[in-house]
C-alpha positions as CSV (number, residue, x, y, z in Angstrom):
1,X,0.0,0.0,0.0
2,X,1.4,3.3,-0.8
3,X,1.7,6.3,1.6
4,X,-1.0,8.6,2.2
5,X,-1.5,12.5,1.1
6,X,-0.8,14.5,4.2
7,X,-2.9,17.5,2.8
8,X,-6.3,17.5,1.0
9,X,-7.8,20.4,-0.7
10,X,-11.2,20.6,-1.6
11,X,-13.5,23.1,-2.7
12,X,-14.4,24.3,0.6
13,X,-12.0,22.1,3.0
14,X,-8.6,21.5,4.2
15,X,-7.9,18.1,5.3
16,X,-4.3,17.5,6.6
17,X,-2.1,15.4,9.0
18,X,-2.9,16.6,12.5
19,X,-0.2,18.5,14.4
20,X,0.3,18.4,18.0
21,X,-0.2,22.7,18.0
22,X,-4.0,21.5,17.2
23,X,-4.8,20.5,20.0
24,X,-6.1,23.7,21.4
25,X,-8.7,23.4,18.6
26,X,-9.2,20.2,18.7
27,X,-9.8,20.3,22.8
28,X,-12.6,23.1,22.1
29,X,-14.3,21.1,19.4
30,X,-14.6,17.9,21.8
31,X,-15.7,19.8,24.7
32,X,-18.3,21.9,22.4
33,X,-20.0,18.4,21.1
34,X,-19.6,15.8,23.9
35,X,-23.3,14.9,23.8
36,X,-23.4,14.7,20.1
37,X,-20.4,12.3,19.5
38,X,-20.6,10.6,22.8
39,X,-23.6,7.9,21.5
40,X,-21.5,7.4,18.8
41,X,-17.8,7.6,18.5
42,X,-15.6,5.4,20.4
43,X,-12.6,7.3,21.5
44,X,-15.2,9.8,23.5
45,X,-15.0,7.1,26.4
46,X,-11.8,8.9,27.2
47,X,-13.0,11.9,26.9
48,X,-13.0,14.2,28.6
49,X,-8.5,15.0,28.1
50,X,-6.3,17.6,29.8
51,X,-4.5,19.8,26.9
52,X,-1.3,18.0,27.8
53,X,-3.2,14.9,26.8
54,X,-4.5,15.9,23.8
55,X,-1.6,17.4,22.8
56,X,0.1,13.7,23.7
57,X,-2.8,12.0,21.8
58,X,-2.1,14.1,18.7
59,X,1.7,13.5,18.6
60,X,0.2,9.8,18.9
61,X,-1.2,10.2,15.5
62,X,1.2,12.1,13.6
63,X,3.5,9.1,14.4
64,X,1.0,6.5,13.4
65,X,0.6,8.8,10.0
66,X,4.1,9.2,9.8
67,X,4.9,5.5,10.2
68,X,2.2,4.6,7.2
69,X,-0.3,2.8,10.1
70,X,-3.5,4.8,10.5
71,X,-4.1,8.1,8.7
72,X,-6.0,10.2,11.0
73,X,-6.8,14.2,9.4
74,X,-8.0,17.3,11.0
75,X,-11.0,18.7,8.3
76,X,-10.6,22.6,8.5
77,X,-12.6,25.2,6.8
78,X,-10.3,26.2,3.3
79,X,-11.0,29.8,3.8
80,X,-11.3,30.5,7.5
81,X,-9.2,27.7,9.0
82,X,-12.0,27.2,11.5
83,X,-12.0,23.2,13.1
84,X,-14.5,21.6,11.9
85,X,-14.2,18.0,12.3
86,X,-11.8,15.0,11.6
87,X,-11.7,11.8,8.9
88,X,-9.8,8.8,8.8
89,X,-8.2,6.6,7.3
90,X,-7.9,3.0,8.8
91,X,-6.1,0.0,7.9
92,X,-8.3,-2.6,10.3
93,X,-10.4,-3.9,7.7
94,X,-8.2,-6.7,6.4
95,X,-6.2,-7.0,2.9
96,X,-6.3,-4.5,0.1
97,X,-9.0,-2.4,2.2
98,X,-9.5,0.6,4.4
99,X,-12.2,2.1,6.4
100,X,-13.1,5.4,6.3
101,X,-14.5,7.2,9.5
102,X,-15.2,10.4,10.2
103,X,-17.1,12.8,13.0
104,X,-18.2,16.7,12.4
105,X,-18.7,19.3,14.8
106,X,-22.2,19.5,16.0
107,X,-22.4,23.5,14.9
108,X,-21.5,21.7,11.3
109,X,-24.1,19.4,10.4
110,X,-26.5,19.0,7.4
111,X,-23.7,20.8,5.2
112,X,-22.1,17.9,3.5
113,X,-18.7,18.0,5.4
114,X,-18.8,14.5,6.5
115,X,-19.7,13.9,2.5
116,X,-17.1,16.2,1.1
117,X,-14.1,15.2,3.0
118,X,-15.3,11.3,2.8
119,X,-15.1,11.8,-0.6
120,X,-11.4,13.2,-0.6
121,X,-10.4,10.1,1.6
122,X,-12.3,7.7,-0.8
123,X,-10.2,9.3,-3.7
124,X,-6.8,9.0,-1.9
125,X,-7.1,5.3,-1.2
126,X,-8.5,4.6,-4.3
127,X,-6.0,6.6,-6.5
128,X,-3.4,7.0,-4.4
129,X,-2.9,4.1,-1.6
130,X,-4.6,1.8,-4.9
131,X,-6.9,0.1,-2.4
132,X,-9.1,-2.6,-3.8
133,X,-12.4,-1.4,-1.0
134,X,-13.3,1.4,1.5
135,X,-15.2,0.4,3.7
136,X,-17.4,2.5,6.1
137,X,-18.8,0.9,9.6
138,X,-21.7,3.0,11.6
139,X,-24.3,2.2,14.3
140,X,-27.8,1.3,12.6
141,X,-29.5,4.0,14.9
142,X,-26.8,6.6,13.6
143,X,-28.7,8.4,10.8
144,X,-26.3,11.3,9.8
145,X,-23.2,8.3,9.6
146,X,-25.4,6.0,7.5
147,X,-26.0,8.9,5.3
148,X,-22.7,9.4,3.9
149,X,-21.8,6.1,2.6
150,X,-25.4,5.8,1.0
151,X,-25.1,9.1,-0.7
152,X,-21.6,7.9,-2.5
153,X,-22.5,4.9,-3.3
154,X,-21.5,2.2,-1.1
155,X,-23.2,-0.9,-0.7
156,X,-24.9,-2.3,2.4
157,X,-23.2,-5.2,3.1
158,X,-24.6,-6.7,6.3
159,X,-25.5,-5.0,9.7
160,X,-23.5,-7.4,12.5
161,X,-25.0,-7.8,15.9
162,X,-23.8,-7.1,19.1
163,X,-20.6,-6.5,17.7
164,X,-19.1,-3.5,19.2
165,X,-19.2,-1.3,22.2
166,X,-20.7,1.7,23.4
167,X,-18.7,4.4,25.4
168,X,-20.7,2.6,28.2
169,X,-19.1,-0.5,27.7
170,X,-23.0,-1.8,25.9
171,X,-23.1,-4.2,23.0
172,X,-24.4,-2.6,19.7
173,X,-25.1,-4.0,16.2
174,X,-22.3,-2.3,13.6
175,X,-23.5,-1.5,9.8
176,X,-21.0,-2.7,7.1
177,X,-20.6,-0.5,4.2
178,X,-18.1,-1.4,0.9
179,X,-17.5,0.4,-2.1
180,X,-15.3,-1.8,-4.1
181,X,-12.9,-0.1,-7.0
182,X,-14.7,-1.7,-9.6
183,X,-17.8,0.5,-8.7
184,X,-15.9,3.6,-7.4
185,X,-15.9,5.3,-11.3
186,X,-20.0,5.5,-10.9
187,X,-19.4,6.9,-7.0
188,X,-20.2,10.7,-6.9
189,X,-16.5,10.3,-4.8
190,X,-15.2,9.9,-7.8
191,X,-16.0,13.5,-9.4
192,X,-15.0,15.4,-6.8
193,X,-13.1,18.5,-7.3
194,X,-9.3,18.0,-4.7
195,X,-5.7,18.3,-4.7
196,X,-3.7,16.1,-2.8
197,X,0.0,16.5,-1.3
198,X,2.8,15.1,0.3
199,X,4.5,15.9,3.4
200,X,7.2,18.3,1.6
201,X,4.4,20.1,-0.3
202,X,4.5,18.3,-3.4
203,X,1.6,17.8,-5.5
204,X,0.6,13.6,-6.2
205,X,-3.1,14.5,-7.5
């Protein structure tokens, strides 16, 4: 598998490699949506983090990025630079696949972010990282998640039961969604407008 972009540019995003001077930001956005992400996203059982340990948990991920394991990206707003979410991408979902994930900031939703910058990730580990599936995983009771993958084109593949915890520690059924290469050309993913770079700057798409 080849190395991920470490910046993304789309029509109205920024997605890049976090850094550990994000954290700040990144503190402010978890505190600001704790009750929206906690149902639903597993790293909130940790939550709530000192700065230091943010800060810690960031340099965490720049390593895992740097060291080609799990490609985690802050999604800012291209003009302002405003926070407003994060994607993913995850090499957990066995060979020649990744999974996508994804949260947005509460103040955020119902503009397409979650869509836009899926999109970008689905692009870089299709034309980039030449992946032969994305996969996307959600709770069946998460509406907004289940959205995205429907809207590009993925595929329902099964819904699992009992198969993953809560930030309670609760069993939950997890939705499977794949979108394989073969049907990524039909994918609106596919048409989206980006740029994608390197982490010297350099242009790859």
């Amino acid at each position: 598998m080849q190395a991920a972009a470490y910046r993304v540019e789309t029509e109205r995003l920024v997605l890049r490699c976090w850094e550990p001077a994000d954290a700040p930001a990144l503190r402010a956005a978890l505190d600001a949506c704790d009750a929206y992400l906690r149902p639903w996203i597993p790293f909130m059982k940790d939550e709530p983090r000192s700065l230091a340990q943010t800060t810690d948990w960031l340099r965490g991920h720049r390593a895992s990025f740097d060291l080609g394991d799990q490609f985690r990206y802050g999604v800012f707003d291209r003009a302002s630079g405003e926070l407003l979410g994060e994607n993913m991408l995850l090499a957990r979902v066995g060979p020649g696949g990744l999974e996508v994930g994804y949260w947005t900031h509460v103040d955020q939703a119902g503009r397409g972010i979650a869509s836009e910058a899926s999109s970008a990730m689905i692009r870089v580990g299709f034309e980039l990282m030449g992946v032969d599936r994305i996969e996307i995983h959600c709770a069946p009771g998460n509406a907004a998640s289940a959205a995205v993958p429907r809207k590009l084109g993925f595929v329902h593949e099964a819904t699992l039961r009992r198969r993953v915890t809560d930030t309670e520690g609760a069993l939950h059924d997890l939705m499977i969604w794949t979108l394989f290469r073969d049907d990524y050309p039909a994918s609106p993913a596919s048409r989206l407008d980006f740029t994608a770079y390197d982490c010297a700057g350099a242009r790859l798409l």
